[in-house]
C-alpha positions in Angstrom: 0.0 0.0 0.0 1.3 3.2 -0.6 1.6 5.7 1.8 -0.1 9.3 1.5 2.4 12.3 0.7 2.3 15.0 3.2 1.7 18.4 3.1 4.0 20.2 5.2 4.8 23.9 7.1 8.4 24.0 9.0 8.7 26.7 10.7 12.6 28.0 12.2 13.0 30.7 14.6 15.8 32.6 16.4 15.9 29.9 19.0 19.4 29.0 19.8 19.5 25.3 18.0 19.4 26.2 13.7 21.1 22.6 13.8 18.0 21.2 13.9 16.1 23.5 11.2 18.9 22.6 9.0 18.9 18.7 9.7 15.0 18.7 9.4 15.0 20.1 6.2 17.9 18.1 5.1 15.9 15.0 6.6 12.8 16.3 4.9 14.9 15.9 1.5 15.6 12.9 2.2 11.9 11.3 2.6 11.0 13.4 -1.0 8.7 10.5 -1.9 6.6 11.0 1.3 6.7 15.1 0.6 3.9 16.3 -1.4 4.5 19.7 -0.6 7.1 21.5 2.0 6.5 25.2 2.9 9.4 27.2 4.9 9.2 29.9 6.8 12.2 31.9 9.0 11.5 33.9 11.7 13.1 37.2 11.1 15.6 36.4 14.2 16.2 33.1 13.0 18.7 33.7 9.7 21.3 35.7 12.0 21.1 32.7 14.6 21.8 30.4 11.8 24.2 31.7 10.5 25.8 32.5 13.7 25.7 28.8 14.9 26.0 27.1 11.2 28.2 29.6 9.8 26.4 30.6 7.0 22.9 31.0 5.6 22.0 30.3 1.7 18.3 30.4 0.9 19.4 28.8 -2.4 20.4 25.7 -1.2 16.8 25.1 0.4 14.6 22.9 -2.4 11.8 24.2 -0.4 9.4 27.0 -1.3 10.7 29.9 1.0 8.0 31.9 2.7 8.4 35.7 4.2 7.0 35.9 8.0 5.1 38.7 6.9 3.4 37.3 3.7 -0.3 36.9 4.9 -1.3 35.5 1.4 0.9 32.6 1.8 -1.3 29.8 1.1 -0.8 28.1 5.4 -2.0 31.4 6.6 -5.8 29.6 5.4 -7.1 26.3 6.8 -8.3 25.8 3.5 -4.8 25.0 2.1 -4.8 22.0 3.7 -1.4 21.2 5.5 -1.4 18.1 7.7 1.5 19.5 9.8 3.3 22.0 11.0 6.9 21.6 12.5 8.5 24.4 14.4 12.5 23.7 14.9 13.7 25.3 17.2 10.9 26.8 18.7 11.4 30.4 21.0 9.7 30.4 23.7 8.5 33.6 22.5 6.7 32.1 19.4 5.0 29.5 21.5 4.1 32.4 24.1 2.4 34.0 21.1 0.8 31.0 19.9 -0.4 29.6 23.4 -2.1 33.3 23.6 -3.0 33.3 19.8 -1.3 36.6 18.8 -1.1 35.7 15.1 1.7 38.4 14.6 3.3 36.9 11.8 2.8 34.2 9.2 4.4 31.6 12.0 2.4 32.3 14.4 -0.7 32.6 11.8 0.2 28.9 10.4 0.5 27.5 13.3 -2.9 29.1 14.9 -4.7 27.7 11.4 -3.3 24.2 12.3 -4.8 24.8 16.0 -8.0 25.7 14.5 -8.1 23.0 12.1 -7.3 20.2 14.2 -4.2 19.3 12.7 -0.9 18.1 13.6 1.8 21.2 15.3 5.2 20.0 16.7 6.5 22.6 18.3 10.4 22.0 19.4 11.0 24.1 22.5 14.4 24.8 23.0 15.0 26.9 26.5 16.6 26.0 29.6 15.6 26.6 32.8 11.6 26.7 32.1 10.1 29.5 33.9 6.0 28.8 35.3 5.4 31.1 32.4 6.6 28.9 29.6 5.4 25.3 31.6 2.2 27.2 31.3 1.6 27.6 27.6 2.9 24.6 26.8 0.4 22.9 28.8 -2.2 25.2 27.3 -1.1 24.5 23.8 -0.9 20.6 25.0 -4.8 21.0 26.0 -5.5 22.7 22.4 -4.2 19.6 20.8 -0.2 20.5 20.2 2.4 18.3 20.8 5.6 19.8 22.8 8.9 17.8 21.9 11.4 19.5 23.6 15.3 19.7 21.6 16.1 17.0 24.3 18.5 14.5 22.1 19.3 10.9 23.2 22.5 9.2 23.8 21.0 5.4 24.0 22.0 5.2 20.3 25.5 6.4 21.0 26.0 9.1 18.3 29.4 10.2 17.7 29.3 13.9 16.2 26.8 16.6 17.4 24.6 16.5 14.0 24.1 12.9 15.4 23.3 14.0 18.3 20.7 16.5 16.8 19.0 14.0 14.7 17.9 12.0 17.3 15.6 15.2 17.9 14.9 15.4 14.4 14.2 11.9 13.7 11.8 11.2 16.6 9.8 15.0 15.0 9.3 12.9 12.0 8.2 9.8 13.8 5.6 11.9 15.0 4.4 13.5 12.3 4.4 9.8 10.7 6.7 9.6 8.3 8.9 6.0 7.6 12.2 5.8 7.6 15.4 3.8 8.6 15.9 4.9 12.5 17.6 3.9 15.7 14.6 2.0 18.1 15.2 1.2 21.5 15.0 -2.6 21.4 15.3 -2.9 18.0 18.1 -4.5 16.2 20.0 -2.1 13.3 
């Protein structure tokens, strides 16, 4: 049987973490045949972070369509254009603040409010360390509105050996969530 193709948002903010934007998307390449459609969209903090952390930052090299945070026409600011998920990595504690209150201030936080809305699958990757009440709060909020929270929280049970291993662990459990197939490490599993 073959599997449905997905229609997909990723969203990438100034979170510390680009790593795992960047291995998403390359991840996202990767599993092409279970991609119908794959919008981006970069917070307007998030290209400085990345290229901060990543050392450099070229759009080009995305096969995705590129979406600007302001751009209310883009087709995931409507729960009529159908995406099954949204995928925010990293994701600022800001932007879930926003979401969590449903300030749709951008076309993030606009997506991401559709997919609320809509019923549909958001993955939001928190990555902040200590938690204040504050943030524990509207992640439990957007928990009860139907989102899931996977914080950036990598394993070692699989024993990677270089810190983009280390990251995927994040980025392949995301995927596993948003139910796509692919080779992974399984606890218990063999290979």
């Amino acid at each position: 049987m073959m599997a449905i193709k997905k229609r997909i948002i990723v969203g990438i903010t100034g979170a510390s973490g680009a790593i795992y934007g960047k291995l998403l998307l390359d991840r996202l390449v990767s599993l092409g045949d279970q991609v119908e459609e794959c919008g981006v969209i970069f917070s307007t903090n998030s290209i400085p972070v990345w290229k901060f952390e990543l050392g450099s930052f070229n759009p080009a090299t995305i096969p995705f369509r590129i979406y600007d945070p302001g751009d209310f026409f883009a087709p995931m600011a409507s729960g009529s254009a159908g995406f099954d998920t949204m995928i925010i990595a990293p994701c600022s504690m800001g932007t879930l603040g926003r979401i969590a209150s449903g300030v749709s201030n951008d076309l993030m936080t606009r997506a991401a409010d559709v997919m609320l809305k809509e019923r549909r699958q958001l993955i939001l990757v928190a990555r902040e360390a200590p938690l204040s009440l504050i943030h524990i709060h509207n992640m439990d909020l957007l928990t009860k509105a139907g989102a899931v929270i996977c914080p950036a929280s990598p394993s070692f049970y699989s024993h990677p050996a270089t810190i983009e291993e280390l990251a995927m662990t994040v980025v392949d459990r995301v995927l596993s969530l948003a139910g796509f197939t692919f080779p992974t490490f399984k606890w218990g599993k063999e290979g």
